[in-house]
Each structure stands twice: as structure tokens, then as C-alpha cells.
C-alpha positions as MATLAB code, in Angstrom:
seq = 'XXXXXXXXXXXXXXXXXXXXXXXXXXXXXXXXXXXXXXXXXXXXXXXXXXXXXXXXXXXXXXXXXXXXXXXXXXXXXXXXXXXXXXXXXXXXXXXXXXXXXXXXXXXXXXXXXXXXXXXXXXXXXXXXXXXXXXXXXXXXXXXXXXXXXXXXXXXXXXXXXXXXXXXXXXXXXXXXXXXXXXXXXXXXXXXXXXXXXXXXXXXXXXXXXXXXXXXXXXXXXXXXXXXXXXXXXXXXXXXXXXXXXXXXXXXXXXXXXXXXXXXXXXXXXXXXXXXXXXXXXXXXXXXXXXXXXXXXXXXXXXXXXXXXXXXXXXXXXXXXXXXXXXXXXXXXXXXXXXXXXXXXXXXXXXXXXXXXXXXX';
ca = [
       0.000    0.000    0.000;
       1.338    3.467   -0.822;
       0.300    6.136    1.221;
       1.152    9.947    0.291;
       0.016   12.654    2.994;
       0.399   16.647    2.407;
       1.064   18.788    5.419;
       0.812   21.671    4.237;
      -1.208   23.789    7.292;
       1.890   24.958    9.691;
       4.767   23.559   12.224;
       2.569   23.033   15.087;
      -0.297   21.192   12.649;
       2.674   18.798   11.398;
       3.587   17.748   14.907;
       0.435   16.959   15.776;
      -0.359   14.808   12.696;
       3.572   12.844   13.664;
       0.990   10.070   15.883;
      -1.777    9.166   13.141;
       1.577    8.654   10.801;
       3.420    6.469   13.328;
       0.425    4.643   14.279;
      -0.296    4.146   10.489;
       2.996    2.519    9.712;
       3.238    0.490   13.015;
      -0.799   -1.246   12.292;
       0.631   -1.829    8.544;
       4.299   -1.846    8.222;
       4.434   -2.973    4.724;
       2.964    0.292    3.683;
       5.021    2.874    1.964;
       4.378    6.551    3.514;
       5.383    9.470    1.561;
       4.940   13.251    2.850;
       4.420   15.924    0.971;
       5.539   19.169    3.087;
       5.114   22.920    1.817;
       7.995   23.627    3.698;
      11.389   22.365    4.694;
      10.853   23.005    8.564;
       7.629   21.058    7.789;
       9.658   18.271    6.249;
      12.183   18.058    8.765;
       9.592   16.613   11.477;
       9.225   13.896    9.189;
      12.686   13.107    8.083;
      13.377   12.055   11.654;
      10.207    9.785   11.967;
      11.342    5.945   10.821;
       7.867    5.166    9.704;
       8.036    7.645    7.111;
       9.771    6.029    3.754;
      10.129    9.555    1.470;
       9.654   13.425    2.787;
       9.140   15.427   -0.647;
       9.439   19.240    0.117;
       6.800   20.457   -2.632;
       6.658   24.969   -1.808;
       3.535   27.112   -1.763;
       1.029   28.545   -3.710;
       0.281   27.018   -7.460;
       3.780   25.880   -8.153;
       3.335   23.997   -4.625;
      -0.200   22.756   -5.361;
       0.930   21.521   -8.819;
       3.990   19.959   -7.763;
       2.098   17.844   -5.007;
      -0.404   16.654   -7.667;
       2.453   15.642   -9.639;
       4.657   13.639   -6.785;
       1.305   11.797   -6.017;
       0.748   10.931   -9.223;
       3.984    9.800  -10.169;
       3.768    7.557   -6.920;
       0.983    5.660   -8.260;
      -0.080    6.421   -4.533;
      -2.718    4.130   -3.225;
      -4.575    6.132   -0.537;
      -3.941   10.126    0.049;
      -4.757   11.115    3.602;
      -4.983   14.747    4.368;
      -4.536   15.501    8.120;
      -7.003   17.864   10.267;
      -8.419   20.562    9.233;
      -9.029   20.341    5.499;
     -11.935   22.388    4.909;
     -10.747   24.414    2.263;
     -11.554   23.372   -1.770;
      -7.845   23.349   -1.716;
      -7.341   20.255    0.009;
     -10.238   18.412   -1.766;
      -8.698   18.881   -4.787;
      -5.445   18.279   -4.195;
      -6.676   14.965   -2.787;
      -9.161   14.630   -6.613;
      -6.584   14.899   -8.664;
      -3.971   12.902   -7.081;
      -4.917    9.804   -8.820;
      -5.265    8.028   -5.279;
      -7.953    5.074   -5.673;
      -8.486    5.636   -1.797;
      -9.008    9.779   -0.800;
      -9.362    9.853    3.097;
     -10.429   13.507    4.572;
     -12.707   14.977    7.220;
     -16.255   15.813    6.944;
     -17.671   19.094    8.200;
     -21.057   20.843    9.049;
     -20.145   23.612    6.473;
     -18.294   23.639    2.666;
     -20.317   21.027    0.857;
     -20.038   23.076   -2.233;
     -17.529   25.844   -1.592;
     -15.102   23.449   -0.030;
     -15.334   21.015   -2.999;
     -16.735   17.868   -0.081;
     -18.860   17.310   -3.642;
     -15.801   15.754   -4.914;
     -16.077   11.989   -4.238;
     -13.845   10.427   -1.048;
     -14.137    9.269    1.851;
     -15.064   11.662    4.659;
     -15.088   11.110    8.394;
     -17.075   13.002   10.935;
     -15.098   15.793   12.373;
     -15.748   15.753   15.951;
     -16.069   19.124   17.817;
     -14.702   19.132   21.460;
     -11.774   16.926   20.759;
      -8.092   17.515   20.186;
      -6.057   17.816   16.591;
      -3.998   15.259   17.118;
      -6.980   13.024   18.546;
      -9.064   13.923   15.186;
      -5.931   12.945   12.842;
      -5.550    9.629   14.168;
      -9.784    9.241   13.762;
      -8.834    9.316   10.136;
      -7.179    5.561   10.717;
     -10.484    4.217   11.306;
     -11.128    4.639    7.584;
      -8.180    2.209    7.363;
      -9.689   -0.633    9.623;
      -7.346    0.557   12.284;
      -7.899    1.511   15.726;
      -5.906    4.180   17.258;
      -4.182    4.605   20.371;
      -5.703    8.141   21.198;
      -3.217    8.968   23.708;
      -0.251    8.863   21.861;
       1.802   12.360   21.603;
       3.701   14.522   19.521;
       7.463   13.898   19.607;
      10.400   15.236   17.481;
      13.899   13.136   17.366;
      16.359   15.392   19.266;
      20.273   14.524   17.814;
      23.298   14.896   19.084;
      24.395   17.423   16.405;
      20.862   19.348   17.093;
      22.572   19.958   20.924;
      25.643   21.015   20.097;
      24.538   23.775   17.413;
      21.946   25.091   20.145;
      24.828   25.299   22.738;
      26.738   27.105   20.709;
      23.492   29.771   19.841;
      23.084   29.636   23.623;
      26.673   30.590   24.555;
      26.555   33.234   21.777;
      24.123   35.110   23.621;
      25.814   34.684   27.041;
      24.118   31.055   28.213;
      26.390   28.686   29.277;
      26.735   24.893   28.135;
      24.408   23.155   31.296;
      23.341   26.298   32.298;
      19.596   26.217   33.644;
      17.400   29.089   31.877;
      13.857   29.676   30.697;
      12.607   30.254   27.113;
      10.244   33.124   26.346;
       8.540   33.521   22.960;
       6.171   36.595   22.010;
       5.976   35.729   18.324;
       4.009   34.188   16.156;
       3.508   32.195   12.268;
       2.074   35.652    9.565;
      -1.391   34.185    9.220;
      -4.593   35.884   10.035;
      -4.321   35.336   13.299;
      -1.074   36.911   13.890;
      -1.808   40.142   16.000;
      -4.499   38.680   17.698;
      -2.372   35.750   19.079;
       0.651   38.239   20.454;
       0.640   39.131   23.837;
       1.582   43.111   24.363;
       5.411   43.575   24.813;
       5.003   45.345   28.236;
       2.341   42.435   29.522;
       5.397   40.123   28.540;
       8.106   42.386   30.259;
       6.450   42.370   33.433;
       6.223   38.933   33.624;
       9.837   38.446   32.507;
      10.897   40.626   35.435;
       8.424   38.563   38.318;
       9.755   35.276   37.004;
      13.508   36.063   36.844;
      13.304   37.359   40.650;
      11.150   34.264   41.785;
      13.049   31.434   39.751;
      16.516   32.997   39.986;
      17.042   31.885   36.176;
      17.640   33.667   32.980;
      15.065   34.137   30.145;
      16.029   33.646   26.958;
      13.884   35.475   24.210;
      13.633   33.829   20.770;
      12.554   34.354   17.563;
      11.963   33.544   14.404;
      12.693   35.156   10.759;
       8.891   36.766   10.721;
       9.400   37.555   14.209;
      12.675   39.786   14.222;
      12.062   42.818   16.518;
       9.659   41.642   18.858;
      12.123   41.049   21.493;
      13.738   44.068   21.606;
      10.362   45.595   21.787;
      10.087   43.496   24.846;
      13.481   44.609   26.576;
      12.972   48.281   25.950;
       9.994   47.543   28.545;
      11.931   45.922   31.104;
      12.603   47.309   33.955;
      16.192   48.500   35.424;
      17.449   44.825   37.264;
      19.726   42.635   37.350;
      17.817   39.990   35.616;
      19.916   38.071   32.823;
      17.280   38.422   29.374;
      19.042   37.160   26.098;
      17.911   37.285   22.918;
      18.478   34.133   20.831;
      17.702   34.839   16.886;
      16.810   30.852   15.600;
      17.580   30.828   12.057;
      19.002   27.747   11.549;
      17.044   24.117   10.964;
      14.072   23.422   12.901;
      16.126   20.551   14.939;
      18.100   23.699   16.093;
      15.009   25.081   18.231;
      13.721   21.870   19.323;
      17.016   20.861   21.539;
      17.056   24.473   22.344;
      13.764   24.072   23.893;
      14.924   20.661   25.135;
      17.567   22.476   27.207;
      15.112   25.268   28.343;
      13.331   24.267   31.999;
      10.262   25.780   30.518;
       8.914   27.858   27.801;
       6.108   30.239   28.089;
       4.498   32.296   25.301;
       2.474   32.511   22.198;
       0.187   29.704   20.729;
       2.655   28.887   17.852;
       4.805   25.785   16.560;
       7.541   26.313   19.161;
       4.800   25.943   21.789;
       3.918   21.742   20.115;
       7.514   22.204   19.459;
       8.571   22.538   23.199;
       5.777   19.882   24.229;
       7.262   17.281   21.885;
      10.737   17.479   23.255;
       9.383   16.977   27.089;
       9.574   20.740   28.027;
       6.304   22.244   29.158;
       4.838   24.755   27.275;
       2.772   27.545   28.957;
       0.680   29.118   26.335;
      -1.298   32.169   25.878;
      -4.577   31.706   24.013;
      -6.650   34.397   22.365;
      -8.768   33.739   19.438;
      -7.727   29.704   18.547;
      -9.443   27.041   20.502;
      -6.929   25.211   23.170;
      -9.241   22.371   23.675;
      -8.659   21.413   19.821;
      -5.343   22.919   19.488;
      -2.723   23.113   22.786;
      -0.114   21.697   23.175;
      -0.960   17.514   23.596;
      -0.942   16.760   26.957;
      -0.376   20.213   28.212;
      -4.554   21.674   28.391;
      -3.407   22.684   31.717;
      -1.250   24.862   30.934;
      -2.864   27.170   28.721;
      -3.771   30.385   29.886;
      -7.366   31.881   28.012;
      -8.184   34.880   28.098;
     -11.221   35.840   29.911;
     -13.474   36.575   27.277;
     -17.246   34.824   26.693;
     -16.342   35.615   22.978;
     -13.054   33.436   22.974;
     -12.139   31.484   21.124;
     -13.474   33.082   17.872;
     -11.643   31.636   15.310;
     -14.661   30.182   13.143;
     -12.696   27.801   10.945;
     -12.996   24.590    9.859;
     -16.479   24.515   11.655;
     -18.092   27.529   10.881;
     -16.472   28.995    7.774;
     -14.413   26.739    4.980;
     -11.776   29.525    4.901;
      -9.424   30.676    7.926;
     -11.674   33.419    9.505;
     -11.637   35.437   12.954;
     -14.242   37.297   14.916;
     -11.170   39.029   16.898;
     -11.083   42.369   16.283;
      -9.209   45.386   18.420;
      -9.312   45.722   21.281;
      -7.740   42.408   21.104;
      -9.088   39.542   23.637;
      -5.415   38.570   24.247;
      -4.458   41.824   25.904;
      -7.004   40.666   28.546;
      -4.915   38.145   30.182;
      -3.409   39.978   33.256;
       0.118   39.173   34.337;
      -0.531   37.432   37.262;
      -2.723   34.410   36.175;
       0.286   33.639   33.481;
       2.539   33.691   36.309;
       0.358   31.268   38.499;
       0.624   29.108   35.353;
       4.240   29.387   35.375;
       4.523   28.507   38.749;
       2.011   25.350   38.041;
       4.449   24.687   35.004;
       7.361   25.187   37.346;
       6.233   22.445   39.801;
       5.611   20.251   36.912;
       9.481   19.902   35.999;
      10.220   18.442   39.055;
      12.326   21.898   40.933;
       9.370   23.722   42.654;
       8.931   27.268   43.268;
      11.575   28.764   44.582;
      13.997   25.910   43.680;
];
């Protein structure tokens, strides 16, 4: 059987599809599993997974589209399964003209016509209430194959990975071993990009309360979308002796993750490095504006999400309400609603959770 599956969506929707394709391979391991990424980071997740046979980086936009129609075709593939949410007419007919005898996707109250769920496949119910990753591995039923819903998220952390995020650590005045806390304010350039990011000052305070109560440096990172937003955040900090470092990642995606695996916890935006933190072991403390955290927080870490306290949130209509990404969120945003102080209970909560304590 030859399996192709695009992941196409974002970082933090590829490491949440990692357990339907692991479970996949392990119920038949005879079957051949290629991915399709848009994007290299994308691809990199995969490259690491030994259930995966071929990653095939494809790009964005038409070119992207075309060339995943193409590799699919080529591969004479069997069954194309396309990972929660789909509910775009993209995705249907990516998975129409892939030449697949077998097209597995989700089904949804909304996009019978302008989504393209017209096109013929096979469509299971999306369920409202549950997780991503929990509604990925759903798709395996379609297969004959029951899933092990608890099984999370992980990325393969090397050797080489550790020493390149040493050295980015030590660059910015973090020694090799050296205990320290990661802070991220960023997030991905979608439609939900203000509305996820937590004000610079909000951030600053809380930089200051936990670097007096944990005795541990912060370091702030960022992306390439992302550049500026943490010296936005240090022009707001206040006059201490507090170590903050700003740590620029740049490099392959492997680079962040044993960055984060080195971090004793990270705490910021609801963005890849937040499933990317949580799939290393290092828990993630996320802020939550528009997006829903009961479909997509980090696995295993519900607990540690921090909503803000808003009967309008989250607002984020799509896949259920519109077949196109769509917000309600609109200035003032509901994020800058979450006070200081119930992040930093959550950090404390998180803090506990690693195994030092408060005050450690």
C-alpha cells in the first residue's frame, strides 16, 4: 500500500499529525508513507520519523499545489490522507486529482459546495470538542485501524541538534548546562497573527516577576517573521539585574527543538515552538486568544494554557463555521485581557511540573 500525505497547514499542525503517521505505519508496516511538506521546517519533522519512507518538500502557492499533484501521481499512490483541518476546496482537490484510488479527509457541518466535499472520497465526521492530534488519528479508522488516542507529539532530538543550540546559547551569554527559561512573544504571519501576540510590556512584566522568583535567565527567541519583537520586549523591562538574552533561531528546525529541550520551561504565544517545546518533554505555557486550546494546545499540556477571559473566545470560526481561515477578533484584542498574574500562576504550576518547585 502506498500512502502519500500533504502537510501543508503549519509547524505546530505537522507535529500533531507525527501520531496518526506512526500509528499508520506500526498497524501496517508494509505500507510505503510518503509526505508531501510545503515547507522544509515542515519536512524536517518527518525526516526524523522511521515510519516515514520519502519526505518530498513540494513549496507554496500554485507551483506547490501543482507539484504535489504531480509527486502523487507519479507515486501511483494508493490512498492520500490529508490531516485535520481540510476544509478548504484546496485540500479536496489536491486529494481529486492525485490519482489516489483511496481519498481519506474529514467531513464538516459547512463547505459542501464551496469546499469542494462534492468531490467523491471518503469523509469522516469531524468531531467538535476533541483535540487535533486526537481527530488525525480518527482518520485511521477509515483504514480498519484503531488508534491509540493517547499517543503524543514527539520530534527526534540529535546529538548534532545539541551542540549547534549550545553554541546559539553561549553566543548570547548562556552557558553549556546552564539552567534558563525560554520566552517567545511571536508568532507564524497568518490571520491570526496580532491577535495571538501578547503586548510587549504584559510580557516584560512577567519576565521581570519570574527572573526574581526562579533565579534563572530568560532567553527570548525568535523567528525570521518575528525579528524585533524582542527588543520591543526589553525596551519595557525594567532596570534589574535579571539576565534576558535574545536568541535569533535561524538555523534548521532541529536547532530550536534541543534548544527548547535544554530550556526548563517555555512560556508564550500559541505557535509551533509551543507543540515544538511539548514534543521534546519541556512544558509549554501558552497564551490563548482567538484559537481554541481544547482542539489545538499543546498535547498533553490543556493545563497549561492560559485563556483569556473573554465569553467571545475562542473566535476563530474555521474549519467549523467557515471553509476559509476566519476570525471574529477584532481590536481591542481579547489577548491583551490576560493579566500578568494568572500567566505567572501558570508558570509557577508549570514550574512544579518539571520536578524543581517554586523557589527551587
Amino acid at each position: 500500500m502506498t500512502v502519500v500525505i500533504p502537510i501543508v497547514a503549519g509547524i505546530g499542525n505537522a507535529l500533531l499529525a507525527v501520531p496518526m503517521v506512526r500509528q499508520l505505519k506500526r498497524a501496517r508496516p508494509y505500507a510505503r508513507i510518503t509526505i508531501l511538506a510545503r515547507i522544509e521546517a515542515m519536512a524536517e519533522i518527518f525526516r526524523r520519523l522511521p515510519e516515514v519512507d520519502e519526505v518530498v518538500v513540494t513549496g507554496g502557492g500554485m507551483k506547490g499545489n501543482a507539484a504535489s499533484v504531480s509527486a502523487a501521481r507519479t507515486r501511483c499512490a494508493e490512498v492520500y490522507l490529508v490531516p485535520f483541518p481540510s476544509n478548504r476546496w484546496q485540500y479536496s482537490l489536491l486529494a481529486f486529482t492525485s490519482g489516489a484510488k483511496r481519498r481519506i479527509l474529514h467531513a464538516y457541518p459547512v463547505g459542501y459546495w464551496r469546499a469542494l466535499h462534492v468531490l467523491p472520497s471518503t469523509r469522516v465526521a469531524s468531531q467538535r470538542g476533541i483535540h487535533d492530534v486526537v481527530q488525525n488519528l480518527n482518520l485511521l479508522r477509515a483504514l480498519d485501524i484503531e488508534p491509540d488516542v493517547t499517543d503524543a507529539p514527539a520530534f527526534a532530538v540529535n546529538d548534532v541538534d545539541r551542540a549547534k543550540a549550545d553554541d546559539l546559547l553561549a553566543l548570547a551569554g548562556i552557558a553549556k548546562g546552564e539552567q534558563f527559561m525560554v520566552v517567545h512573544a511571536g508568532s507564524a504571519n497568518t490571520v491570526l497573527a496580532r491577535a495571538k501576540r501578547w503586548p510587549a510590556a504584559n510580557y516584560a512584566k512577567l519576565i521581570d516577576a519570574m527572573t526574581r522568583e526562579f533565579q534563572l535567565p530568560v532567553a527570548l527567541v525568535e523567528g525570521p517573521a518575528e525579528a524585533g519583537v524582542a527588543s520591543e520586549i526589553t525596551l519595557h523591562l525594567p532596570k534589574s539585574e535579571a539576565r534576558v538574552v535574545t536568541v535569533p533561531l535561524r538555523g534548521q528546525l532541529g536547532d530550536a527543538a534541543a534548544l527548547l529541550e535544554r530550556a526548563t520551561l517555555y512560556v508564550g504565544s500559541d505557535s509551533g515552538l509551543a507543540h515544538l517545546a511539548a514534543a521534546v518533554g519541556t512544558p509549554p505555557v501558552t497564551l490563548f486568544g482567538p484559537a481554541d486550546p481544547d482542539r489545538v494546545s499543546p498535547f498533553g499540556y490543556r493545563d497549561l494554557v492560559v485563556q483569556a477571559p473573554k465569553n467571545c473566545s475562542p473566535c476563530f470560526l474555521y474549519p467549523w463555521t467557515t471553509p476559509y481561515p476566519k476570525s471574529r477578533c477584532r481590536e481591542p484584542y481579547c489577548i491583551d485581557s490576560i493579566g500578568v498574574e494568572p500567566v505567572m500562576e501558570t508558570v509557577r504550576q508549570a514550574f512544579v511540573a518539571t520536578g524543581r518547585g517554586v523557589g527551587a
